[in-house]
C-alpha positions in Angstrom: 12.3 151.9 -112.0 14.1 148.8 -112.0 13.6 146.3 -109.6 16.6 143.5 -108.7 16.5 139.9 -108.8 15.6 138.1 -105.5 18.0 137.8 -102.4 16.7 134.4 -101.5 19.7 132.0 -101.0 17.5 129.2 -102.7 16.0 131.9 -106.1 19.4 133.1 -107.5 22.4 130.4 -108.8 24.5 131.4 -111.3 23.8 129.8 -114.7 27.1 127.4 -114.7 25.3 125.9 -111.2 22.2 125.3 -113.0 23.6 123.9 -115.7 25.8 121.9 -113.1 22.7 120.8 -110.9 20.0 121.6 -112.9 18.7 123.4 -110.4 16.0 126.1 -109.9 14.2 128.4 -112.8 16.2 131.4 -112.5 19.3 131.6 -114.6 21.3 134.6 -113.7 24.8 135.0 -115.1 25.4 138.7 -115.2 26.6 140.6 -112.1 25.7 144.7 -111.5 27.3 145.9 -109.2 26.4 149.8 -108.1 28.2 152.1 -105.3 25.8 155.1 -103.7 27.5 157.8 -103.0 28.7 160.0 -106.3 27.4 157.4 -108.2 24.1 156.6 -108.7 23.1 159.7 -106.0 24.7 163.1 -106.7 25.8 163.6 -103.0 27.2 161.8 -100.5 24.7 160.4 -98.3 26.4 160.2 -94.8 27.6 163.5 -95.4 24.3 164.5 -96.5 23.1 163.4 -93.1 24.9 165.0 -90.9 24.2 168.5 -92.5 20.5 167.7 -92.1 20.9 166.9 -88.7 22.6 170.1 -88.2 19.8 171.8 -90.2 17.1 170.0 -87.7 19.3 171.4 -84.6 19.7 168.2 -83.4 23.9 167.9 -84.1 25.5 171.3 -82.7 26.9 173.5 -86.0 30.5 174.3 -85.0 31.0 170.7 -83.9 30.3 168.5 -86.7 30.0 171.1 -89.9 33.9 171.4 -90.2 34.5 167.9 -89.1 31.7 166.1 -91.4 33.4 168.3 -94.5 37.2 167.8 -94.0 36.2 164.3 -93.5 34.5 163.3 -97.3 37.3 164.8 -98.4 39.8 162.8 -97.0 37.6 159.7 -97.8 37.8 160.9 -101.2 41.3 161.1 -101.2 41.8 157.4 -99.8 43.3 159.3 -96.6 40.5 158.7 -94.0 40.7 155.3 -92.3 37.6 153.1 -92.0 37.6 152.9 -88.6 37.5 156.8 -88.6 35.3 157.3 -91.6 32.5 154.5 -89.8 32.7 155.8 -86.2 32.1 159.5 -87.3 29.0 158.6 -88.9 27.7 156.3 -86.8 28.4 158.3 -83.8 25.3 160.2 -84.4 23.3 157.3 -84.3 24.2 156.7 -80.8 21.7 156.1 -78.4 18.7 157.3 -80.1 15.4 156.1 -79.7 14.9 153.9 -83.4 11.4 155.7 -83.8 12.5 158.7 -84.0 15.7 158.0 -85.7 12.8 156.7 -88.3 11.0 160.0 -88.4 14.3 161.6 -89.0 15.2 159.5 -91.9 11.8 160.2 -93.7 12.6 163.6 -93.5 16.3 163.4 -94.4 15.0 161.5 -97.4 12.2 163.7 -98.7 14.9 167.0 -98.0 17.9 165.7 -99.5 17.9 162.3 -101.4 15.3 162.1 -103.4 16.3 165.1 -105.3 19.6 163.6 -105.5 18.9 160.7 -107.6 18.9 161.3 -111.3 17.2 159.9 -114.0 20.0 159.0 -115.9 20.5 156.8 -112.5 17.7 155.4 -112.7 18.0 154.5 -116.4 21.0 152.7 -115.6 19.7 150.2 -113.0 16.4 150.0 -115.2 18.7 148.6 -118.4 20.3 146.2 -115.5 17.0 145.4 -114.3 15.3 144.9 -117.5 18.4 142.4 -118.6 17.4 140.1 -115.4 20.8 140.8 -114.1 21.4 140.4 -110.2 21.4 143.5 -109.1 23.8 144.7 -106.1 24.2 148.1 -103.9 27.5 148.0 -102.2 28.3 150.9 -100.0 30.6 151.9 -97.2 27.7 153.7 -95.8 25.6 152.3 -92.7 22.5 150.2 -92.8 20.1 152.5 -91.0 21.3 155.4 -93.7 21.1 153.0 -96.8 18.2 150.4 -96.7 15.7 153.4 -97.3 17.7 154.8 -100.1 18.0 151.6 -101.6 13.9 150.7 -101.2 13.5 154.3 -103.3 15.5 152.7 -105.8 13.6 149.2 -106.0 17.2 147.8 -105.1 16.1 144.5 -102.8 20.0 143.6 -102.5 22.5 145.6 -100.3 25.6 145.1 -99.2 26.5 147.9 -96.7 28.4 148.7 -93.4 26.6 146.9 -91.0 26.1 149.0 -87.6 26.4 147.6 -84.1 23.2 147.4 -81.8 22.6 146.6 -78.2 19.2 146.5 -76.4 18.0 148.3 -79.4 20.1 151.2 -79.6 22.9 151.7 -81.8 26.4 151.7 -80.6 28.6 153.3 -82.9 30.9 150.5 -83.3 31.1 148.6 -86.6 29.8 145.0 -86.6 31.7 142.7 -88.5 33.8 144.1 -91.9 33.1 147.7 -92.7 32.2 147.6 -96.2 34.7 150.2 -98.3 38.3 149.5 -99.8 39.2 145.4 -99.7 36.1 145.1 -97.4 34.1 145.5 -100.4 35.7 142.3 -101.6 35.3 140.6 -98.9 31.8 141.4 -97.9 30.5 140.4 -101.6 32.6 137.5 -101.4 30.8 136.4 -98.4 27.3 137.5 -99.9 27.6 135.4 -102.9 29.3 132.4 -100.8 25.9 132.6 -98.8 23.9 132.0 -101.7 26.2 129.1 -103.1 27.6 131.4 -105.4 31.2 133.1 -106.2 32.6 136.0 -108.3 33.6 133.7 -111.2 30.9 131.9 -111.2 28.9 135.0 -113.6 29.8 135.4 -117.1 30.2 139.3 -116.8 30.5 141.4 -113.6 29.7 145.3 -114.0 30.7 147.8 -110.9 29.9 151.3 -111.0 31.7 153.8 -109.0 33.1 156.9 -108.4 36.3 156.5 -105.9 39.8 155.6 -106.2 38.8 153.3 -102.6 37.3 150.8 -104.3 39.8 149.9 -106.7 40.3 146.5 -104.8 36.4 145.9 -105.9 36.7 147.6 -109.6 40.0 145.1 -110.1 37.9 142.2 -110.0 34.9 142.7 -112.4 35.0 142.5 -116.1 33.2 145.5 -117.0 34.7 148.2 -114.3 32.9 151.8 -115.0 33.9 155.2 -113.1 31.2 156.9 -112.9 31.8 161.2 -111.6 35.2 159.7 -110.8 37.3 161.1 -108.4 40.5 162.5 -110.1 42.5 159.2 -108.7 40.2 157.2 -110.2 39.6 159.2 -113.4 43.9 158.7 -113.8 43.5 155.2 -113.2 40.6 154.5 -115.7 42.5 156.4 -118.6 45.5 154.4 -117.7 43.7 151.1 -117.8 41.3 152.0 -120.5 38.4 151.6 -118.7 35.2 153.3 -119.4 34.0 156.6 -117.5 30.7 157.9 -117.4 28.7 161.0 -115.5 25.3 161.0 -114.1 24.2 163.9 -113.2 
């Protein structure tokens, strides 16, 4: 498996800033960028959640089935809003004890995303990996959902939507940015600006993805792949002549 570069905000500079202040060891001047859902799994991972919590009889069937369905879809078609798309999923977070939201995730994991991720996947991030390439998840989907996802995949960085907590419960409510459409943008933005670094700053940016909602994100890198792409997307990447790839 490959295994990303550091997150420390001291460990990673862009080569031109070492060159510029000779500063530490590690020269990294390549940027991978990867999406989750559709991309490097074969499912979508929120969705993927709700139907196991519906499967564990803790989400009531003729609620959320319907809803969590018709609700991808419109994502998919750039349709859903992300204050609609966020609060959905993160409304079944709400008010659950963390332990056993824990348990649940194991569970969830084991059942539906492990065999979900393909080895082509994981070929993909191991070529980044093995390149020494600073390595990036970026994904609309919640924290709580993703950080385990991204530990199976030996990804240490994450950029995801960041879910509001109080007393140690979650909310439902979105702290800060959500991260999908021009929020993708300006999350990394802010990521890299943390580590004294900036989009410009690498000599080639890769982003992998399947959706026509992250075209803001896709617009900006030099190497912009569609990966499963969405038909939008697949219209888009003939038109522009970039390069599109499955992993199934």
């Amino acid at each position: 498996m490959a295994r990303s570069t550091s997150a420390s905000n001291h460990s990673i500079r862009p080569a031109s800033e070492r060159r510029k202040r000779g500063g530490p060891c590690m020269t990294v001047d390549v940027l991978a960028l990867f999406d989750l859902d559709h991309t490097l799994l074969t499912l979508d991972s929120d969705e993927a959640w709700v139907e196991f919590l519906i499967e564990e009889g803790i989400l009531d069937r003729a609620e959320f089935e319907r809803a969590n369905h018709e609700l991808v879809a419109r994502y998919r078609a750039g349709e859903a809003t992300s204050v609609e798309f966020t609060h959905f999923y993160m409304s079944t977070l709400v008010g659950r004890d963390p332990a056993l939201l824990e348990v649940w995730h194991a569970k969830y994991l084991a059942r539906k995303i492990r065999p979900a991720i393909s080895a082509a996947a994981r070929e993909l991030l191991a070529k980044h990996g093995a390149a020494g390439h600073l390595m990036i998840m970026t994904t609309a989907t919640g924290r709580f959902i993703v950080a385990p996802i991204a530990r199976e995949l030996c990804l240490e960085n994450v950029i995801a939507t960041e879910p509001e907590m109080e007393e140690g419960r979650y909310t439902g409510r979105v702290a800060g940015t959500p991260n999908m459409r021009e929020g993708k943008v300006t999350r990394l933005e802010a990521w890299l600006g943390e580590r004294e670094m900036a989009l410009d700053d690498f000599r080639e940016s890769w982003f992998y993805s399947d959706s026509v909602n992250d075209l803001p994100l896709l617009s900006r890198v030099t190497h912009p792949v569609a990966v499963n792409a969405d038909p939008p997307l697949a219209k888009l990447a003939c038109e522009r002549g970039w390069p599109q790839i499955t992993i199934k």
